[in-house]
N, C-alpha and C positions, 0 to 999 in steps of 0.2 A: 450189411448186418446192423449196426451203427445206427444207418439211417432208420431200419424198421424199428427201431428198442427206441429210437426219440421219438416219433411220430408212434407207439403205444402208448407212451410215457404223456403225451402230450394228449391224446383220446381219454385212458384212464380218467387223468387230472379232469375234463373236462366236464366224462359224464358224473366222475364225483361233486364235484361243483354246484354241478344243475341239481344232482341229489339234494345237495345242503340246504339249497335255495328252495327247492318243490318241498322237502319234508319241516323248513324252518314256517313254511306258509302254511302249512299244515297246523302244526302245532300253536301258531297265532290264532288258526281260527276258532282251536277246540279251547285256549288259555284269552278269556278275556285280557286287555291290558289294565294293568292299576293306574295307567297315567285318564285323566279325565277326558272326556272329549268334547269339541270344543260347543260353546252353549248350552250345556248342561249342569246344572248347580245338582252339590252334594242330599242324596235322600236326607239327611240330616239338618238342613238347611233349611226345609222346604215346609215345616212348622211357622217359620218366623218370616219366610219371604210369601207365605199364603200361594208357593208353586208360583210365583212370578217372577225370572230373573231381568230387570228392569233394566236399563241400561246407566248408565250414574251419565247426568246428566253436566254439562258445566258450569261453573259457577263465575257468576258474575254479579258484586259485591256492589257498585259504579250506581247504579240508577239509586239504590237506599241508600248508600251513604250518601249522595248528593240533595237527593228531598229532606235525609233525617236532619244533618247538620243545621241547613235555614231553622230548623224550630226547635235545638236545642244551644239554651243561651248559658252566660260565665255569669253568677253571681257572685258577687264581695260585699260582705257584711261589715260594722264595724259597731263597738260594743264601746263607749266612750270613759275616760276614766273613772274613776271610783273611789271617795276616799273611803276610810275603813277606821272606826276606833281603834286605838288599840290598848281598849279598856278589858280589863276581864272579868270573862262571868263570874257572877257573886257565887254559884255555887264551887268553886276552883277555889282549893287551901291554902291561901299563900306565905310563903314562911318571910324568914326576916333577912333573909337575900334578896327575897324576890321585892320585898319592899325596899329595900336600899337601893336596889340597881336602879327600880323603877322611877323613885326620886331623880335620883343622881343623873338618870340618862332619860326623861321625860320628852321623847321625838314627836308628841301629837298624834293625831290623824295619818296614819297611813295611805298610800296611794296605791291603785291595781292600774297598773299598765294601760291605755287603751288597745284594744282586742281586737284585731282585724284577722278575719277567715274568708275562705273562698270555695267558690264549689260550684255544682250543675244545675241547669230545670231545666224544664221540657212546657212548651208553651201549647197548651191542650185547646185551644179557641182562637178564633179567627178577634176577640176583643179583649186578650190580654192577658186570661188569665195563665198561670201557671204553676207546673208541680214538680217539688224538690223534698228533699229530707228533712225534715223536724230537724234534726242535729246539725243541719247547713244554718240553718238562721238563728239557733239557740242553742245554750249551753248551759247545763246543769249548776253551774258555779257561778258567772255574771249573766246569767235568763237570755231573754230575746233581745235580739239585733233592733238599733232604733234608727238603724241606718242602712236602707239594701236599694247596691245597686246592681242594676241588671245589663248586662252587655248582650246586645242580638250578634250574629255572625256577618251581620254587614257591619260592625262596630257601631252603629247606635246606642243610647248609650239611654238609658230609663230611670227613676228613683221606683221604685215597687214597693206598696204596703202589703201587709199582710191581711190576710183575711180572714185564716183560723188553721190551725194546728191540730196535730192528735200524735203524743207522743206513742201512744200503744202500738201503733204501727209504721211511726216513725215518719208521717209524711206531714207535708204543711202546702197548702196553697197560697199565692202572691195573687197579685194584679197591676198589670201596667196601664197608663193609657193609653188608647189609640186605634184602630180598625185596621183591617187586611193587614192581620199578621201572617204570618204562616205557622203551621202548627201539625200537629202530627196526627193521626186519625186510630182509634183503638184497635187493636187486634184482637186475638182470643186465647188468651195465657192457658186455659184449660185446653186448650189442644197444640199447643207444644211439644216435640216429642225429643227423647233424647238421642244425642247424636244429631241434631236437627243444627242448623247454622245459623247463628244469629250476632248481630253487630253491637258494639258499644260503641256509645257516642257521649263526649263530656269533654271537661278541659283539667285535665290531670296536671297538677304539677304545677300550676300556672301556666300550663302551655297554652298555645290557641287550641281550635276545634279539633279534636284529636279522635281516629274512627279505629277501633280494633276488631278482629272477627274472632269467633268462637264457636264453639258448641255448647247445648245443652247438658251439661254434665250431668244433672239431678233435678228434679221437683220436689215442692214440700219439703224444702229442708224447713228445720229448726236448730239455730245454732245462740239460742240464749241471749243475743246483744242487744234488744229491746226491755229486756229486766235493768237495764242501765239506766232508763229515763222514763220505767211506768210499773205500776205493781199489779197492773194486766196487761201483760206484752200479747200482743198479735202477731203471730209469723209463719209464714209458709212460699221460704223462697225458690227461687228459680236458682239454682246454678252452673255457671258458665264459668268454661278456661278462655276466655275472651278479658285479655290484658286491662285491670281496669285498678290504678291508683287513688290516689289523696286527690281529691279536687275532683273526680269522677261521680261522686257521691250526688244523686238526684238528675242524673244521665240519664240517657235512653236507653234502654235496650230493643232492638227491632230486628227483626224479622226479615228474610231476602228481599221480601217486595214493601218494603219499608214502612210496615204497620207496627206501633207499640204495642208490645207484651209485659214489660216491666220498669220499675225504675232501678239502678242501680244503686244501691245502697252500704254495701259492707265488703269488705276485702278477709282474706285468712290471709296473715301479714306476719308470722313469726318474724322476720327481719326490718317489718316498719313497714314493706312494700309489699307487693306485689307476689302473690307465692303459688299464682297457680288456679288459687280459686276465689271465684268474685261471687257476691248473692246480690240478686233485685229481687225486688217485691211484686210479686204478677199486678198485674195490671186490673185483672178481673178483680183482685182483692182491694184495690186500689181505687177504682171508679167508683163505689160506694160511699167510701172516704171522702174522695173528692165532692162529690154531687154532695152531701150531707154539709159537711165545710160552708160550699158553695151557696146550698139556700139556706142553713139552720146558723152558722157560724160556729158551729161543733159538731161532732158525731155522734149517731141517734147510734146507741148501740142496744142490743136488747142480751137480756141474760137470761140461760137455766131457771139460775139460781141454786144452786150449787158448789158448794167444796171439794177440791179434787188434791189427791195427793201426788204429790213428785217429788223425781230423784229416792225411789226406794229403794233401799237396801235388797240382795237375794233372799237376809233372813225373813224382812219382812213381808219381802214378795210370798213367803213360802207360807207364813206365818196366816196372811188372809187369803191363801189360794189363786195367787194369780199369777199367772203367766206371764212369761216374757213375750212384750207386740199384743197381749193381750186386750188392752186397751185402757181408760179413763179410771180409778177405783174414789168411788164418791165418797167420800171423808163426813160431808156433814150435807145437811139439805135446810137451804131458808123456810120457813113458814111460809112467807111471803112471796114465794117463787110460782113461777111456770111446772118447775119438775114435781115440786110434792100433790101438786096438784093433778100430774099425770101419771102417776103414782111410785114413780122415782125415790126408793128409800135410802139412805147409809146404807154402806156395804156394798150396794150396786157395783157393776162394771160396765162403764156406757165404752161400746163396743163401734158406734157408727150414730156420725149426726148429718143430716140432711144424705141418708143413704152413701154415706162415704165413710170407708175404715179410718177410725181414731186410732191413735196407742200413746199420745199424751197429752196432757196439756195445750201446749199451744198448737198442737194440729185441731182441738177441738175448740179452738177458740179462733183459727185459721176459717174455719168454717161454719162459727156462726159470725164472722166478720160482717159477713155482704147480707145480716139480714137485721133491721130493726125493731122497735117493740111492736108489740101484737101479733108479729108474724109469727105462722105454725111451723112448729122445724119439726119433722119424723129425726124420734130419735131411741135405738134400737140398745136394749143394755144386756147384762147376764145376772141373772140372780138363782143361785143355788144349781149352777150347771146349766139352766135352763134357757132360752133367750127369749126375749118379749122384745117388742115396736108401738111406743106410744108417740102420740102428736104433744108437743108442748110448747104452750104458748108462752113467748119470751117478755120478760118484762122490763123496763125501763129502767128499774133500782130494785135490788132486794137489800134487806138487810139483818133481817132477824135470823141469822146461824146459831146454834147453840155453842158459840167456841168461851174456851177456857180465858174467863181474866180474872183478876187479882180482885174482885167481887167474889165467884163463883166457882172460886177453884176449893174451896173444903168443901161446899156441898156437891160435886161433882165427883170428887175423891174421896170424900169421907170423913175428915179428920182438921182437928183445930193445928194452925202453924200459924206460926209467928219465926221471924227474920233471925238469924243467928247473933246474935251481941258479938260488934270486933274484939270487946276484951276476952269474952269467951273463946273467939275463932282463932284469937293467939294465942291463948290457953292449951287448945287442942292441937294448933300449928296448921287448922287448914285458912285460907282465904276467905270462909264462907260458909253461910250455908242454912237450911230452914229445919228449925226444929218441929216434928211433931210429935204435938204437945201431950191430943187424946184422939184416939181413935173411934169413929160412931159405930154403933152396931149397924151390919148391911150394908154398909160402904164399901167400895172396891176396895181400902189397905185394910180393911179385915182380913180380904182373903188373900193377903201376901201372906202373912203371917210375924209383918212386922211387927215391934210393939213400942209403944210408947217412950218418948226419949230419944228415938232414934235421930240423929242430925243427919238429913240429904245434902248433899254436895255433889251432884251431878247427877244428869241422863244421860242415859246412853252415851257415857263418856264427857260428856260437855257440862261445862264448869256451872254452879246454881250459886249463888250468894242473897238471893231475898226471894220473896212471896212474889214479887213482881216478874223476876228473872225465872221463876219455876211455873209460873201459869204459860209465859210467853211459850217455855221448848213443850210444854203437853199439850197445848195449842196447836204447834208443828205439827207432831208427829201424831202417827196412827197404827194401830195394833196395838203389841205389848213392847212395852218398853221397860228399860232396868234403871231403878233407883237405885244411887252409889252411896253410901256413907258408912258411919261409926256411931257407935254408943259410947257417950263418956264413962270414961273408965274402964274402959277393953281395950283391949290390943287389937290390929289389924281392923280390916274394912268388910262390910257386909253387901250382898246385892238383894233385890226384891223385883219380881216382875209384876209390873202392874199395865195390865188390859186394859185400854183406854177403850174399846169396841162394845165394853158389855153394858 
């Protein structure tokens, strides 16, 4: 009995089993699975890979950095000492300390150190020439290098003059002597893509030939560090998390199959070093520069002609209607230009120059970089909601802008002003400040409804002390902006908006 009740026990179990199994197959076939199967990329995916799941191929870094290294060489500058009076300018008050000490302790001529720097180039010719940073071979405070010498990767050892410079974009050309260099060959910065892998090559630190790899991080950056050495910066870099220090500056940046796309130029360095992200200059933007340098011994650069406003504020964004990423808002236009002639007014918003979206300054100066005078640049703006595309031809030098100086700031505003008397300005206990005097009829401070007597002591917050200091901030700025002061002999301080646009 025993034995039938196991051998049931043991059948039951069995066909339960097969049950589990046949109805578990079952119910797979009717329940797709959520896990993927294998060679099949996500429906969501299939936008950005165009339906092609590629295979990632492997990377082999060895063949570029071995061609790029030969043709990029270690320059060391050296800036020789300097004496310096240490007379002071006559317009500087001097009290009767400063005359005592100055007797008593009378040291001459002061000395500046001599200057030695170091840094990268990249040799673009088989006869010598090559290109590095504007800020490798000069310096804002003691100028150009009168001494450069160039190291090749075989240690060879070169003196290199210079050939011409262009701080707007930060590059400078050398030359050495001698034939069958080795040198790197252009690539095409405008098709860089990001996430794409690309090498630095320089000598950081004083180190020897040093090769890091990276990616594309960014195109078209602008991150302002060309405002340091030109009062028309050029910039539209390439960025890359490819390790790139101090001495790296006028390196390579290359490409897997070892073609130059940029030169390395700036680091984001919160700690002195190295932080993550490095910027070069495309190369495309670059070979313009160069080739101009090369036959003119400066850069043919061609201009609008044009005023453009930056760093606006949201009120003021709001205040002329423009958008954020919107693009260019043209502040003033030369007489003398390309744009008034293609009918380019004030108030504009140039939207796209050579068919590429602008949204500031120096992206649209990024872009008309690579083109000189005469050339036709299509350039696309907004006026009154609307968009218009005209051709305008660039020119050489503009100059005639209608801006605010200490000539032409009452008839522009309105009103007679004269510089506030210090005795007066300690009277009233401010710093400064410009009285106006009388008001014209039809002048913009007509229609503040300021009136006569009024002392200004600032725009829009920032300090004014003469005729001179108040033409410069109305100059700046654009829209409306607020005049800060006091009436002698009142209490408290009054504002006035005045429309700089009408």
């Amino acid at each position: 009995m025993k034995l039938k009740q196991f051998f049931l026990i043991v059948a039951v179990s069995s066909i339960t089993a097969i049950a589990s199994v046949w109805g578990y197959s079952r119910f797979k076939e009717d329940k797709p699975t959520a896990i993927q199967a294998e060679g099949k990329v996500p429906v969501n995916y299939a936008g950005f890979l165009n339906g092609i799941n590629a295979p990632v191929e492997s990377l082999d870094f060895t063949q570029a950095a071995q061609t790029s290294v030969q043709a990029v060489v270690h320059i060391k500058t050296k800036i020789p000492a300097q004496k310096v009076s240490n007379e002071l300018p006559k317009s500087r008050q001097r009290g009767l300390f400063d005359d005592f000490f100055d007797r008593m302790f009378d040291f001459g001529p002061q000395i500046i150190p001599e200057q030695r720097a170091s840094g990268s180039g990249i040799l673009i010719s088989d006869d010598g020439y090559i290109v590095t940073n504007n800020h490798v071979i000069s310096d804002q405070k003691e100028g150009v290098a009168e001494e450069i010498m160039v190291t090749l990767h075989n240690k060879k050892i070169y003196k290199a003059r210079l050939i011409g410079r262009d701080p707007s974009s930060d590059l400078a050309v050398l030359k050495i002597d001698g034939t069958a260099f080795p040198y790197l060959v252009y690539g095409n910065s405008d098709e860089v893509k990001l996430g794409q892998w690309v090498l630095a090559i320089g000598y950081p630190l004083t180190l020897e030939t040093t090769v890091t790899a990276g990616i594309i991080s960014a195109k078209g950056r602008s991150i302002g560090i060309n405002r340091n050495q030109s009062l028309s910066p050029v910039e539209s870099f390439i960025q890359t998390d490819a390790a790139v220090n101090q001495g790296n500056s006028g390196g390579a940046l290359v490409t897997t199959d070892g073609k130059l796309v940029g030169i390395n130029s700036a680091i984001l360095a919160p700690s002195g070093t190295y932080a993550g992200y490095s910027f070069a200059i495309p190369v495309n933007l670059a070979k313009k520069v160069i080739n101009d340098i090369i036959q003119y011994g400066d850069v043919q650069r061609g201009f609008l002609g044009i005023s453009y406003a930056s760093d606006l504020s949201e009120e003021q964004m709001k205040q002329l209607g423009i958008k954020e990423g919107e693009g260019v808002y043209v502040s003033g236009v030369s007489s003398d230009g390309g744009a008034i002639a293609a009918g380019i007014k004030k108030g504009d918003i140039v939207t796209k120059v050579n068919n590429v979206p602008v949204t500031n300054g120096l992206e649209m100066s990024a872009q008309l970089a690579s083109f000189k005078p005469n050339d036709k640049v299509p350039v696309t703006y907004k006026r009154n909601g609307k968009e218009y595309t005209t051709s305008v031809v660039l020119k050489a030098q503009v100059t005639n802008f209608a801006a605010v100086t200490p000539e032409n700031i009452q008839d522009k505003i309105g009103a007679e002003l004269v510089t506030l008397d210090s005795k007066k300005a300690d009277q009233y206990g401010v710093d400064g400040g410009v009285v106006v005097k009388k008001i014209k009829e039809g002048g913009k401070l007509r229609e503040t409804k300021m009136e006569e007597g009024f002392i200004i002591t600032s725009v829009n917050g920032k300090s004014v002390s003469s005729v001179e200091e108040l033409s410069k901030l109305l100059d700046n700025f654009i829209g409306t902006v607020r005049l800060e002061g006091l009436y002698p002999g009142y209490n408290g301080s009054y504002t006035y908006p005045l429309n700089l646009d009408n």
